[in-house]
C-alpha positions as CSV (number, residue, x, y, z in Angstrom):
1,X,-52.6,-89.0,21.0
2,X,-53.1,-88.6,17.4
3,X,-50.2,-88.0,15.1
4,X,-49.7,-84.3,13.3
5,X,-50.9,-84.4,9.9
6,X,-48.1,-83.9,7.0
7,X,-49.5,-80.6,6.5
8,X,-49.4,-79.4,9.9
9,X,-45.0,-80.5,9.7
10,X,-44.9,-78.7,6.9
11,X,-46.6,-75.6,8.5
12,X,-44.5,-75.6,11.4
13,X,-41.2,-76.3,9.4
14,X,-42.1,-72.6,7.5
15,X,-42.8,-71.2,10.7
16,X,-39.5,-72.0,12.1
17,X,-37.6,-70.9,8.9
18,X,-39.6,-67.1,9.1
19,X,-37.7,-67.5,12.5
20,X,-34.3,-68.3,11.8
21,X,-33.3,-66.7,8.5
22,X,-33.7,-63.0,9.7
23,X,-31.6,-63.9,12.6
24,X,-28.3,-65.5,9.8
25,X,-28.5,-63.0,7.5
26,X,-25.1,-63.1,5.6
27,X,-25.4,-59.7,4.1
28,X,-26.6,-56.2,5.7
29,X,-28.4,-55.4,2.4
30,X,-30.7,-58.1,3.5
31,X,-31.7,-56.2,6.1
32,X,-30.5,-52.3,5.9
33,X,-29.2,-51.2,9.0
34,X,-29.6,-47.8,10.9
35,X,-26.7,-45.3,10.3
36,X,-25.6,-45.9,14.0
37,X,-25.9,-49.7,13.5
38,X,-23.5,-49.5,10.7
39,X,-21.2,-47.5,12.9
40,X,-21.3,-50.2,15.5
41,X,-20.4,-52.7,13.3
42,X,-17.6,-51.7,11.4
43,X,-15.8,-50.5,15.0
44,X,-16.7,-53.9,16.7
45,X,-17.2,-56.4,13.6
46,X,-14.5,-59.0,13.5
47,X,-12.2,-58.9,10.2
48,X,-12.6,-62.3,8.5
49,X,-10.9,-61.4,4.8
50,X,-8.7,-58.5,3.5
51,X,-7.0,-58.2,0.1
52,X,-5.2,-54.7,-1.4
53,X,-7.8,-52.7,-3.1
54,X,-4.9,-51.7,-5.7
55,X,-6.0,-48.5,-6.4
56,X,-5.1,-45.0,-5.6
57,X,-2.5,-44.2,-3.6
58,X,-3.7,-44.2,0.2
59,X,-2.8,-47.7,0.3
60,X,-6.3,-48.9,0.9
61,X,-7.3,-52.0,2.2
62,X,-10.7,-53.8,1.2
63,X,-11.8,-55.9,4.4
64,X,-14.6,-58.1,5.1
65,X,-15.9,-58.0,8.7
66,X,-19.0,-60.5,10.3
67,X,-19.9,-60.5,14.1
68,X,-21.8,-63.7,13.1
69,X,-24.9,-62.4,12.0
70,X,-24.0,-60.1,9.1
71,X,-21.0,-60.2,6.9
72,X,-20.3,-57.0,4.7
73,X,-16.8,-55.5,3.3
74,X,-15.3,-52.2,4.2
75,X,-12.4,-49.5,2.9
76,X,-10.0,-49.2,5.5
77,X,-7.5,-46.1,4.7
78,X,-4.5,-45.5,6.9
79,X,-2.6,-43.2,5.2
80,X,-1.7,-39.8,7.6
81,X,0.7,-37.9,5.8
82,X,2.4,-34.5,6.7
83,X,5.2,-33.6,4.8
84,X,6.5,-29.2,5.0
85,X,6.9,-29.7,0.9
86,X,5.8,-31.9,-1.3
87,X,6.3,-32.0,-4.9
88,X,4.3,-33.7,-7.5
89,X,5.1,-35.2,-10.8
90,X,3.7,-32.6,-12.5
91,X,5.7,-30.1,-11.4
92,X,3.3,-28.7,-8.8
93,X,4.8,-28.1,-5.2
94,X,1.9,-28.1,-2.2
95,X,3.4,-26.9,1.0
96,X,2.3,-27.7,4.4
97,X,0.8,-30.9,2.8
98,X,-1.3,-33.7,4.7
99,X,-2.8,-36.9,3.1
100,X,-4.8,-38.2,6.1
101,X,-7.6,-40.9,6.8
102,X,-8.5,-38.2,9.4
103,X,-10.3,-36.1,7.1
104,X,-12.6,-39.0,5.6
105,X,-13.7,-39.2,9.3
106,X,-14.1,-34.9,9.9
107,X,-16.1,-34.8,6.3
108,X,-18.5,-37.4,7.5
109,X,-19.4,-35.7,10.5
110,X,-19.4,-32.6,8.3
111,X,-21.8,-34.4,6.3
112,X,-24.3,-35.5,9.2
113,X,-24.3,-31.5,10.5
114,X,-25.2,-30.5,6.7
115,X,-28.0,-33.3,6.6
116,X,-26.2,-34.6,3.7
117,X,-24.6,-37.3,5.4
118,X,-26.6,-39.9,2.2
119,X,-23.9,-38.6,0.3
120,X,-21.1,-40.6,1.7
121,X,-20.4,-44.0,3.3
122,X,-20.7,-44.0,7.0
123,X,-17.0,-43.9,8.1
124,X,-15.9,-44.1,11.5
125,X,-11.7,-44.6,13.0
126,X,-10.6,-48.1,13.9
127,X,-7.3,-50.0,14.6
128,X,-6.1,-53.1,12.5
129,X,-2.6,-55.0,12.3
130,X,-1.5,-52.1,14.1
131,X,-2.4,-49.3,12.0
132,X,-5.1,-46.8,12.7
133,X,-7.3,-45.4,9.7
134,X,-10.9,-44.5,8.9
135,X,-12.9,-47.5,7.8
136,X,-16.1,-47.3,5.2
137,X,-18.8,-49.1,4.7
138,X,-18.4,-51.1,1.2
139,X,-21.2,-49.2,-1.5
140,X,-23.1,-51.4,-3.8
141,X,-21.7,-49.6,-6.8
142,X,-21.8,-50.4,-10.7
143,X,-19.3,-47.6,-11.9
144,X,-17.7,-44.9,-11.2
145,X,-18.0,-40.9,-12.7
146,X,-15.1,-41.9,-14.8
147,X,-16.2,-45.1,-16.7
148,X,-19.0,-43.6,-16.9
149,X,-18.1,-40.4,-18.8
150,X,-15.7,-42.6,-20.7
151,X,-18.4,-44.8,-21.8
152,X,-20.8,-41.9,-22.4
153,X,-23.3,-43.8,-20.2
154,X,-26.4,-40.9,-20.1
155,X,-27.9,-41.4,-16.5
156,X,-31.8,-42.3,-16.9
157,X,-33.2,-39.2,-14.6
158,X,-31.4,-36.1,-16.1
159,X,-32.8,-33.7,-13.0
160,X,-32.4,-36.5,-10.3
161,X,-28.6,-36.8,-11.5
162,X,-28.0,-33.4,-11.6
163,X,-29.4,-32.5,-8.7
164,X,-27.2,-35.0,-6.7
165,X,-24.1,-33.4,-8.5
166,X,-25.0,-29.6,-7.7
167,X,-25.0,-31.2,-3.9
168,X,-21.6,-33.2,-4.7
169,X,-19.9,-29.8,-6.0
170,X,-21.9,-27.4,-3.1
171,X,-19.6,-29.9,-0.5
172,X,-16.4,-29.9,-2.4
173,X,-16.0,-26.4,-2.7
174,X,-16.7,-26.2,1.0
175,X,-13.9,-28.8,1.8
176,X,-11.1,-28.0,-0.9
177,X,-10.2,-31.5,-1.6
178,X,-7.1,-30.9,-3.8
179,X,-7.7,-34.8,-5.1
180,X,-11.1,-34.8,-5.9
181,X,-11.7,-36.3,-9.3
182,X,-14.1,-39.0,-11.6
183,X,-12.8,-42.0,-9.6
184,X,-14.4,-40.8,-6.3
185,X,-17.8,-40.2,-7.5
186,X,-19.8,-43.8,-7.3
187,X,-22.8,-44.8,-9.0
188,X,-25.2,-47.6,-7.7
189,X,-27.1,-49.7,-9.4
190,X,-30.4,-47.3,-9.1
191,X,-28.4,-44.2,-10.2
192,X,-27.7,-43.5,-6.3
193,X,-24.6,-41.2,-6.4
194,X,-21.9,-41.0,-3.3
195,X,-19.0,-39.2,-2.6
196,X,-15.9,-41.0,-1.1
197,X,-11.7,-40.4,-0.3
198,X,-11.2,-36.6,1.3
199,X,-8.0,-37.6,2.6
200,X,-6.6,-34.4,0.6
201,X,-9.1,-31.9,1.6
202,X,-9.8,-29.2,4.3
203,X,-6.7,-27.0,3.0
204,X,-6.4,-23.6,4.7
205,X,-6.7,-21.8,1.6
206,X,-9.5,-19.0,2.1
207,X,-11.1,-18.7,-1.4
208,X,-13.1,-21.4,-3.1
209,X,-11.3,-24.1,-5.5
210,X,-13.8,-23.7,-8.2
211,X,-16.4,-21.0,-8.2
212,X,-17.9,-22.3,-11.4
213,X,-19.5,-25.1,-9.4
214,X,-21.7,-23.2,-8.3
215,X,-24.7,-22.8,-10.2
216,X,-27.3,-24.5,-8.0
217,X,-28.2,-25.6,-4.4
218,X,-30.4,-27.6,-2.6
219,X,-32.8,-25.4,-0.4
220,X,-31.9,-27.7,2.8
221,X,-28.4,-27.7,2.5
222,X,-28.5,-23.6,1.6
223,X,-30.4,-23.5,5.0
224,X,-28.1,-25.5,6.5
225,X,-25.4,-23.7,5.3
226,X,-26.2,-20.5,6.3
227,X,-26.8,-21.7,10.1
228,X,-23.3,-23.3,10.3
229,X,-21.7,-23.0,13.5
230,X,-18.0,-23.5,13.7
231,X,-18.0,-24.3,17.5
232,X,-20.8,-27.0,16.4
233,X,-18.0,-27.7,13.8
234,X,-14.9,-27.9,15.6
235,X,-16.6,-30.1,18.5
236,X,-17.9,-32.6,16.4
237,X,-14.5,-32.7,14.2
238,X,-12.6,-33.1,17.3
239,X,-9.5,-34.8,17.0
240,X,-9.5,-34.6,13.1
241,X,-9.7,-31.2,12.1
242,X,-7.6,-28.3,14.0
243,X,-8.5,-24.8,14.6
244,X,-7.2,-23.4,11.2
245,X,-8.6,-25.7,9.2
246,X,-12.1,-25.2,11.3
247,X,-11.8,-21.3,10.3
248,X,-10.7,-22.2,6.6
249,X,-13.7,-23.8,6.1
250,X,-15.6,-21.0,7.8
251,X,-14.3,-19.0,5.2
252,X,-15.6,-21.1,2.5
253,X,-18.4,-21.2,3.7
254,X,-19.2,-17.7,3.4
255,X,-18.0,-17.5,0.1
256,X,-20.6,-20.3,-0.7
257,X,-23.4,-18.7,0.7
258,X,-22.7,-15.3,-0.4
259,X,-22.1,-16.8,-4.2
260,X,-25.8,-17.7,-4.2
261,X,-27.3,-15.2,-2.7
262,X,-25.4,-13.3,-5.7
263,X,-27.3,-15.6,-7.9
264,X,-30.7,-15.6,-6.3
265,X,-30.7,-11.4,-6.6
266,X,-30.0,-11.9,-10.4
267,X,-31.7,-14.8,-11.3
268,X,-34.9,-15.7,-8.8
269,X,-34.9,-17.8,-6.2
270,X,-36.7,-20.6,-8.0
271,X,-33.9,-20.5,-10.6
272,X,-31.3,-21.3,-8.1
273,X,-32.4,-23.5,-5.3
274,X,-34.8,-26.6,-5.8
């Protein structure tokens, strides 16, 4: 039998290594994964690493998980807070006051009803060293909103950023997160914006936080919007957002809606949605 040339080894060595290097992928930005794929592995992925991520006050945890194949880190947030009074340093006193993981969880699913679900990490509820809290998928991030305005960093695309904040401040005002500030708006490396840390939203108040937010809207999300069912809502929320909060929203929401309408009599259509 005649031996294989060196050539032919060599050919079949590359053959076998197109085979094997999908298949011990070390990171999930090798190979993006589907929404529900990411779901699946941060409930099931085994945690390998964990250190404090020493910032905010949630007590936060940044883990790495692998099931063997892919190895990628993840926010895990346990905080679930409900306190009849709380008072701040400030001065300010919130009553009825809840800081809870729970709402990360209710305004993803929020998110994925919207169609604006892009705007936020995919997080989903899981258990570690006995505590229960929503757990993100880890962003590839550069800087936040508030390095970035303190280093009066100009983003590249002036309509591309600003349409990705009009979206950001659309979905605050519909959740009322009384801690939303710089520190939770990320920038990736491509000028990719996302939204993260509504464990102090959804507050039963009625009227809008801001109104001044709202200057412009993207024609999906308006659509969306305007279609929003609160059954669809509370179903989907389950578990994480009760009935009050549910109809809170509700309220919001029609403030929202009605606010550009207001603006799409004065000012045109085309000068309001994109």
């Amino acid at each position: 039998m005649p031996q294989p040339s060196r050539f032919s080894i060599r050919l079949l060595v590359l053959a076998l290594a197109c085979i094997i290097v999908p298949l011990t992928a070390s990171s999930a930005d090798d190979a993006p994964l589907t929404k529900e794929q990411i779901k699946a592995f941060l409930q099931t992925a085994k945690v390998i690493g964990q250190k404090n991520a020493n910032k905010g006050v949630t007590h936060t945890w940044r883990l790495t998980l692998s099931d063997g194949t892919i190895t990628h880190d993840a926010s895990f947030q346990p905080i679930d807070e409900h306190t009849a009074e709380k008072k701040f340093e400030s001065g300010k006193v919130e009553f009825a006051f809840v800081d809870s993981y729970k709402y990360n969880i209710a305004a993803y699913r929020l998110s994925e009803i919207l169609g604006v679900d892009y705007m936020l990490p995919v997080y989903v509820e899981r258990k570690w060293q006995g505590m229960t809290g929503s757990l993100s998928w880890w962003l590839p991030v550069k800087m936040d909103e508030a390095e970035r305005m303190e280093k009066n960093i100009a983003a590249p695309d002036t309509d591309k950023w600003n349409n990705q904040m009009y979206r950001i401040r659309v979905f605050d005002e519909l959740l009322y997160d009384t801690d939303a500030n710089l520190t939770n708006v990320l920038i990736g490396e491509d000028w990719t914006v996302w939204r993260i840390d509504f464990t102090r939203a959804f507050r039963i108040n009625k009227n809008l936080h801001d109104p001044k937010n709202l200057v412009k809207c993207d024609r999906q999300l308006f659509e969306k919007l305007k279609t929003l069912n609160a059954d669809e809502v509370e179903e989907k929320t389950k578990g994480y957002l009760n009935k009050q909060e549910v109809n809170s929203m509700m309220a919001r929401r029609d403030k929202i809606v009605a606010t550009f309408q207001n603006l799409i009599a004065e000012k045109g259509e085309n000068q309001v949605l994109y």
